[in-house]
N, C-alpha and C positions, 0 to 999 in steps of 0.2 A: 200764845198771847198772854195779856193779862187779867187777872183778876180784881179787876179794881177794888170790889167790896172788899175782899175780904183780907189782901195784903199790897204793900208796898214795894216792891223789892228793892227802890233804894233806900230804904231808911231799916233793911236788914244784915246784919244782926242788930240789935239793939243795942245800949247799954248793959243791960242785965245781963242778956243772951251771950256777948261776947265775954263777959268776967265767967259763966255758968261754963260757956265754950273752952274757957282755958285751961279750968280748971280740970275738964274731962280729959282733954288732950293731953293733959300731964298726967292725970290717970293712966290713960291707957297707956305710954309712953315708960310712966314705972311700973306697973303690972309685967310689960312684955319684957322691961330690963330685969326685973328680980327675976323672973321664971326663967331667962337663958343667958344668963353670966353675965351681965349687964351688958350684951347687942341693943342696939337698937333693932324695933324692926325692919326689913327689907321693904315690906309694902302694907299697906295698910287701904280698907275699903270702910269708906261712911254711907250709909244710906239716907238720902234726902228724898223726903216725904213732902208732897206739899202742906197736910192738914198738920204734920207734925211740925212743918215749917210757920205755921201759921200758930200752932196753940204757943210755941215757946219762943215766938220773935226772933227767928233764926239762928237757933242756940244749934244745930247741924254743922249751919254753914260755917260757924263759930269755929267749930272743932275742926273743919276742912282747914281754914286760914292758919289757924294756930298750929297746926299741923305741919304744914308743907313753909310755916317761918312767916306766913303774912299778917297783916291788921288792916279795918277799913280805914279808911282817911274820908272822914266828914269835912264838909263846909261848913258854914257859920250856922243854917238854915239845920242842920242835924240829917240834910240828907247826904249820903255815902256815895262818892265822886269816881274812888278809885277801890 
């Protein structure tokens, strides 16, 4: 179910959360490229936390999206459709 108080889930990741999000995911991304001759990784695991989801506006689910090539798509209203 949901947690009404304490988050939204469509209005996650945020703004912030997703610039904070992309920038990790290109962390991690060139961390793994320097240390093995510039491979990409094979597979890669994020752990999503709800309280952690909650204190940084889905800066997690950020790095998942950025990750695997995707972005939200907001409506006009700032909540996340797709």
């Amino acid at each position: 179910g949901r947690n009404i108080h304490a988050l939204d889930p469509y209005r996650m990741p945020s703004a912030g959360a997703w610039a904070r999000g992309q920038r990790a995911a290109e962390e991690i991304l060139r961390q793994h490229r320097e240390a093995n001759d510039g491979a990409y990784p094979e597979t890669c695991a994020v752990t999503l936390w709800g309280l952690d989801t909650i204190k940084t506006r889905g800066e997690s689910i950020a790095i998942v999206l950025s990750l695997v090539g995707a972005r939200p798509v907001k409506e006009g209203t700032g909540r996340v459709v797709r």
